[in-house]
RODO-2510 file (C-alpha; in nm, 4 decimals, decimal comma):
residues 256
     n   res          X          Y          Z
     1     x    -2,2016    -2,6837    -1,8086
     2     x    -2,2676    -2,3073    -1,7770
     3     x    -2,5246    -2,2689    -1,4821
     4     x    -2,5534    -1,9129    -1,4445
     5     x    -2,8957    -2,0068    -1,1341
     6     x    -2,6163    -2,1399    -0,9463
     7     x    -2,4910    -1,9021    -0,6219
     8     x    -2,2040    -1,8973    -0,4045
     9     x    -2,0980    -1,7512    -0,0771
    10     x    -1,9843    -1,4018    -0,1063
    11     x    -1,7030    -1,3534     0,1682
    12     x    -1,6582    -1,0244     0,3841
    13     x    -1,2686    -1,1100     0,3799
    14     x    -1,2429    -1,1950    -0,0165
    15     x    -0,9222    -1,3344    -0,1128
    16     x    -0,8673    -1,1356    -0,4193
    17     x    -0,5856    -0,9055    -0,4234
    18     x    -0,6225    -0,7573    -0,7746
    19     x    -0,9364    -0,8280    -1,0203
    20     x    -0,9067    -0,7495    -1,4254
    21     x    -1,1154    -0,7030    -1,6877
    22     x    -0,9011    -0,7042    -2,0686
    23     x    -1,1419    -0,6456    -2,3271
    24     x    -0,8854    -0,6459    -2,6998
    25     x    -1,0236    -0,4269    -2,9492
    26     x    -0,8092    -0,2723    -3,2177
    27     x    -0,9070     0,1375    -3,2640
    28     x    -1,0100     0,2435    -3,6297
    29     x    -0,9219     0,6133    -3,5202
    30     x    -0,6206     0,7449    -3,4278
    31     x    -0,5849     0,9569    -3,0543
    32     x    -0,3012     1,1571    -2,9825
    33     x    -0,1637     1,1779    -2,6179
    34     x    -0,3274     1,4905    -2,5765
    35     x    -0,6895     1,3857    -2,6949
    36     x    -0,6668     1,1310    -2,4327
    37     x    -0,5701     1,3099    -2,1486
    38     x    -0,8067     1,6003    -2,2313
    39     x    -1,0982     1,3339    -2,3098
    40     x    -1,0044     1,1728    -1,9304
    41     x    -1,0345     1,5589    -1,7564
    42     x    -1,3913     1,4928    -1,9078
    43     x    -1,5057     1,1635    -1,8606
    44     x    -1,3178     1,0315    -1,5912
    45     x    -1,2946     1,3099    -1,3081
    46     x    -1,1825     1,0879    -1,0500
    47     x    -0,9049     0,9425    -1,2022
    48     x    -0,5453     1,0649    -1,1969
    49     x    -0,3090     1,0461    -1,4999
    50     x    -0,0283     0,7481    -1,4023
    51     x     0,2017     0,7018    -1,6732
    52     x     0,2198     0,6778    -2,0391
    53     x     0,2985     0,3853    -2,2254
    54     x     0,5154     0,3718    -2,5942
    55     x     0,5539     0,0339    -2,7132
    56     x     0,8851    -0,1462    -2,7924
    57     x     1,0201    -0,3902    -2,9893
    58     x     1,3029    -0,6180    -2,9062
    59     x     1,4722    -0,7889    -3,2297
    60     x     1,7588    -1,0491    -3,1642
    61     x     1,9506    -1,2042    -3,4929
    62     x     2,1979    -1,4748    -3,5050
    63     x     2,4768    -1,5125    -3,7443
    64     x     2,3476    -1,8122    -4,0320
    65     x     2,6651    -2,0290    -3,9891
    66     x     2,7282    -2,1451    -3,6069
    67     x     2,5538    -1,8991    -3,3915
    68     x     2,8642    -1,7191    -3,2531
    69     x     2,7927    -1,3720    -3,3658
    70     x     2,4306    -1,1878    -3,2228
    71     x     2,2879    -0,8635    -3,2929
    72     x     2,0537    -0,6959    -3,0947
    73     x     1,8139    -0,4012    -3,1467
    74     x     1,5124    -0,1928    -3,0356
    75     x     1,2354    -0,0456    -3,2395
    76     x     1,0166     0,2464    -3,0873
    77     x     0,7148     0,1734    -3,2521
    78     x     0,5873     0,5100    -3,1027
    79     x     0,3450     0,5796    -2,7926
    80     x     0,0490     0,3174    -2,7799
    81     x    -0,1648     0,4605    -2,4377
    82     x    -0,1899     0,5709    -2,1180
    83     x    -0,2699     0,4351    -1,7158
    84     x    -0,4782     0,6157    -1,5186
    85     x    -0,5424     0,5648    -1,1251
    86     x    -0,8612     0,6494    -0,9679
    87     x    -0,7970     0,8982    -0,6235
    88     x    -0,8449     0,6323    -0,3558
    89     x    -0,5743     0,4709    -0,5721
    90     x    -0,8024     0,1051    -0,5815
    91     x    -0,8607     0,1481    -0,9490
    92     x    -0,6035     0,1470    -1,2328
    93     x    -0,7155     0,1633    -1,6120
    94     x    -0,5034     0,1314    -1,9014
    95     x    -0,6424     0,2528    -2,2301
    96     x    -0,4618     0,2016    -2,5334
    97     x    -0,4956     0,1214    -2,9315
    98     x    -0,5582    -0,2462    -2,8721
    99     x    -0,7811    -0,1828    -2,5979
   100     x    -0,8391    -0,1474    -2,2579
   101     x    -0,7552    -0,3198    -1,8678
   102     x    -0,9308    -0,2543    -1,5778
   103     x    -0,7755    -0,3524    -1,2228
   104     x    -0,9240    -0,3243    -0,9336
   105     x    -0,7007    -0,3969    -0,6636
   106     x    -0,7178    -0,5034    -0,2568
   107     x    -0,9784    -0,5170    -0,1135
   108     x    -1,1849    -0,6619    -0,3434
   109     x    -1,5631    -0,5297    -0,2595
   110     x    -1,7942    -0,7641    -0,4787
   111     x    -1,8685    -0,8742    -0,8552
   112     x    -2,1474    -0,5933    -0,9009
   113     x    -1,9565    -0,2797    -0,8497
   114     x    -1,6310    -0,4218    -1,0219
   115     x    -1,8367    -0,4828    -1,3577
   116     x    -2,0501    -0,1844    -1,3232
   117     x    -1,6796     0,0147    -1,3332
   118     x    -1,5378    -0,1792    -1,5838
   119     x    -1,8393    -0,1357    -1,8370
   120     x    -1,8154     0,2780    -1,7439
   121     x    -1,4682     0,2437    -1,8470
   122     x    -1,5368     0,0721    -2,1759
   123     x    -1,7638     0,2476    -2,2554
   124     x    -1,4940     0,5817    -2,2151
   125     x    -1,2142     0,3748    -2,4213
   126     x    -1,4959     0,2804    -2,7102
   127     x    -1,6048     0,6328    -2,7321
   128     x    -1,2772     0,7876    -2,8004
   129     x    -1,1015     0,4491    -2,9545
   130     x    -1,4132     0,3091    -3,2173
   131     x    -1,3194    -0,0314    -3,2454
   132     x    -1,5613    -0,2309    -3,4597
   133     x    -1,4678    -0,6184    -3,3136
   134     x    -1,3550    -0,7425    -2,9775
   135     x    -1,0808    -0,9704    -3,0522
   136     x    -1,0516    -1,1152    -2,6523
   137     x    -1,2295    -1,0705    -2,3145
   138     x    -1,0258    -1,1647    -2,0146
   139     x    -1,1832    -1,1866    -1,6400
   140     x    -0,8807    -1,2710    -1,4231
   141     x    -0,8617    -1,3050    -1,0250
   142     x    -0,5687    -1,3151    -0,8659
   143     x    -0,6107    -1,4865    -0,5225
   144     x    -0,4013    -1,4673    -0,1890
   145     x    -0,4466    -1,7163     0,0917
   146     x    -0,2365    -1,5911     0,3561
   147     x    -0,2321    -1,9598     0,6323
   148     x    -0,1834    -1,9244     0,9285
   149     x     0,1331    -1,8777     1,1208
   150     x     0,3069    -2,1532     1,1223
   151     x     0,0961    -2,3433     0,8840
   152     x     0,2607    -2,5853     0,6122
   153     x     0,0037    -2,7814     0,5523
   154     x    -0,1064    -2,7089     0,1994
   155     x    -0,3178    -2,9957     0,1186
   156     x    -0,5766    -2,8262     0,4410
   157     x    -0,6611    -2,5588     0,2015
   158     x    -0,5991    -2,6610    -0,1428
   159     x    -0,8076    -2,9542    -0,3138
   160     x    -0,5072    -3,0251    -0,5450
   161     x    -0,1914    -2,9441    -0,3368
   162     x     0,1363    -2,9831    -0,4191
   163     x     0,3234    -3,2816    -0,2851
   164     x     0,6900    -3,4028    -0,3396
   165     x     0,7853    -3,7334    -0,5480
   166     x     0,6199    -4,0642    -0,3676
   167     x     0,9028    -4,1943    -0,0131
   168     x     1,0791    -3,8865    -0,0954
   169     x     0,8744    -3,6743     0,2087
   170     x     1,0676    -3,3180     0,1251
   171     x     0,9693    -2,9903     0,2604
   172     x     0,9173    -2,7081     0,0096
   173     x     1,1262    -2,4332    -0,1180
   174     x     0,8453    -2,3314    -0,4088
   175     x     0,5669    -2,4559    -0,6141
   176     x     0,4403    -2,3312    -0,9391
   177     x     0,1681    -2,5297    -1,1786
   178     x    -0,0416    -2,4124    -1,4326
   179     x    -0,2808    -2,5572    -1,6838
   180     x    -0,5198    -2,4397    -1,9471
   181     x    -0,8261    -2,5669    -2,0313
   182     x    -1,0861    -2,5296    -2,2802
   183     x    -1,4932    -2,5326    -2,1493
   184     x    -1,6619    -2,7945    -2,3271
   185     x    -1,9368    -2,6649    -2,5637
   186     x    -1,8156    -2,2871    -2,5264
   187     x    -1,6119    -2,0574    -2,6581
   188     x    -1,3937    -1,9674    -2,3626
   189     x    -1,0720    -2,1253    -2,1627
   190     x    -0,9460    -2,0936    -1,8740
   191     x    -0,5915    -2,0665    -1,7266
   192     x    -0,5087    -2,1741    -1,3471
   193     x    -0,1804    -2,1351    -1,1699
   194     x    -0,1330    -2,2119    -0,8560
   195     x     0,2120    -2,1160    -0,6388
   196     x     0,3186    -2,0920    -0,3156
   197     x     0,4446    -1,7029    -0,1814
   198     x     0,7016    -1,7396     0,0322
   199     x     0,6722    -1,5342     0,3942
   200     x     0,7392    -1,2132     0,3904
   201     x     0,5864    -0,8537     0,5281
   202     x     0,3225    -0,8520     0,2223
   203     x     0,2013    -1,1842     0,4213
   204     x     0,2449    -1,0857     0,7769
   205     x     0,5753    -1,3257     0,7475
   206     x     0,3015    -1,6280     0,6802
   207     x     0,3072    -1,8787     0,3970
   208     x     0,0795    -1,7542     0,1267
   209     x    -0,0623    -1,9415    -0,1673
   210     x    -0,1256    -1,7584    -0,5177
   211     x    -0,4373    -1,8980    -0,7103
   212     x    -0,4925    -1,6730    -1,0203
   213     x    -0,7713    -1,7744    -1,2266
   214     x    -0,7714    -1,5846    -1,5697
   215     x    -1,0972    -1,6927    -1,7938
   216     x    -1,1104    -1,5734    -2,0900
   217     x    -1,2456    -1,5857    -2,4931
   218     x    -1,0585    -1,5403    -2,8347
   219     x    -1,3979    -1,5466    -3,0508
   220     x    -1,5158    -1,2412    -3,1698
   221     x    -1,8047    -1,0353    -3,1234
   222     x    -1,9688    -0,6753    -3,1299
   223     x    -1,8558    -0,4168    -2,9319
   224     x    -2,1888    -0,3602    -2,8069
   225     x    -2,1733    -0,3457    -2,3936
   226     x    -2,5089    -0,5633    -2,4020
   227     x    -2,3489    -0,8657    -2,5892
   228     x    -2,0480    -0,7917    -2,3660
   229     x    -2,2331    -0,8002    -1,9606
   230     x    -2,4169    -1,1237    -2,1260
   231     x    -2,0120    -1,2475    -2,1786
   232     x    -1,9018    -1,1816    -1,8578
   233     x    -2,2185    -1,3354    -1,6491
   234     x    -2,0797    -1,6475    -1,7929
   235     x    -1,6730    -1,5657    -1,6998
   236     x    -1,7900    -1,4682    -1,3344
   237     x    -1,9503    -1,8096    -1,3086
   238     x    -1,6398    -1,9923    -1,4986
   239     x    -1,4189    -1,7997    -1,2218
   240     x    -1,6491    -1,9151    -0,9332
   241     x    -1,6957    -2,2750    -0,9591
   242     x    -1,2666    -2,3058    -1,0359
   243     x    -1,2784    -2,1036    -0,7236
   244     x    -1,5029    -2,2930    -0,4903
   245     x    -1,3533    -2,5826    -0,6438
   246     x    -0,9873    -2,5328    -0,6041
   247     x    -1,0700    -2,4525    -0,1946
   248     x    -1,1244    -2,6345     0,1036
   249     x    -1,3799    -2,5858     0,3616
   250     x    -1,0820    -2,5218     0,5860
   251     x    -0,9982    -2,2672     0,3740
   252     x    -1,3170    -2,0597     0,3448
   253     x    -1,3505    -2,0005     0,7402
   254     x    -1,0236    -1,7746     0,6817
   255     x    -1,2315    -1,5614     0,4166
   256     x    -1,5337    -1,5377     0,6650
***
């Protein structure tokens, strides 16, 4: 099903308003706070510290007889990693004990210099982190289609639009659908949701709608950043053809 010979159109207006690379990998070391912002003054010199991260955890309990009497609570489990931002503020990277997430946000430039960024930045979090497994790789794209003003027609841009209930012809006031499903003969899934983005300045006050395509793996592997790039030339073509095939021709000509 995989058909990495397979091309598609690269677009000078690309759609994608954030792209992300999770790679899971639990750290056999422990880093401080201060190892990691030292170890970032080194190895990643255009970046900016952004914020530090502690992780929480939220514990609700119920009385055993009828429910009537709750108590709630928080647990600090203690600081678990830190966000940096890259200068020209496109880049955001958030390394942490159970891994790391890459974002690169709007405008999206192409595939190449996203993964050659990403891998850079693994390679930092593995140095400092020494994880011995990846537990998950994630490639998500989060898609805007801003139509144009005045536009309502969804099904002109979408190969599975919404539509209302059969002689009920109702106008929208939101859409939201997802579905997950697994790639036959393969070890990864994919998750689709589509929803509509009401108008608003972030859309020029247009109709927008949200396709975020997140493939991704839960089978294990090496850490090693060869077995990895040969992973994600297989997500970037998963990602592409639920692209290409989620779109209309229509909608193309507003990426050109």
């Amino acid at each position: 099903m995989i058909n990495l010979v397979e091309t598609f159109e690269h677009f000078p207006k690309a759609p994608a308003i954030e792209a992300v690379l999770d790679i899971r990998a639990r750290a056999t070391v422990d880093f401080t706070e201060q190892r990691l912002r030292e170890a970032a003054q080194q190895g990643l010199p255009t970046y900016e510290f952004l914020d530090s991260q502690r992780e929480i955890k939220h514990e609700v309990r119920f009385s055993t007889s009828q429910g009537e009497e709750i108590q709630q609570g928080l647990q600090d489990l203690g600081w678990k990693g830190m966000r940096f931002r890259s200068v020209d503020r496109r880049h955001i990277v958030n390394v942490h004990r159970d891994g790391m997430i890459f974002s690169r946000l709007s405008p999206y430039q192409d595939w190449g210099r996203f993964k050659e960024e990403g891998l850079r930045l693994w390679d930092f979090s593995t140095n400092l982190t020494k994880p011995e497994t990846i537990s998950r790789i994630g490639v998500r794209f989060i898609n805007q289609i801003i139509l144009p003003q005045g536009e309502v027609n969804f099904e002109s841009y979408m190969t599975s639009p919404p539509s209302p209930p059969e002689n009920m012809p109702m106008p929208f006031l939101g859409f939201m659908h997802q579905g997950i499903f697994q790639v036959p003969e393969s070890p990864y899934a994919i998750m689709i949701t589509k929803t509509i983005q009401s108008p608003s300045p972030t859309t020029n006050n247009r109709f927008a709608v949200i396709l975020d395509i997140d493939v991704f793996t839960n089978l294990p592997r090496p850490t090693a950043t060869a077995g990895l790039e040969a992973c994600l030339k297989d997500m970037r073509w998963l990602k592409n053809k639920v692209f290409f095939g989620s779109i209309t021709e229509k909608a193309k000509e507003l990426f050109r």
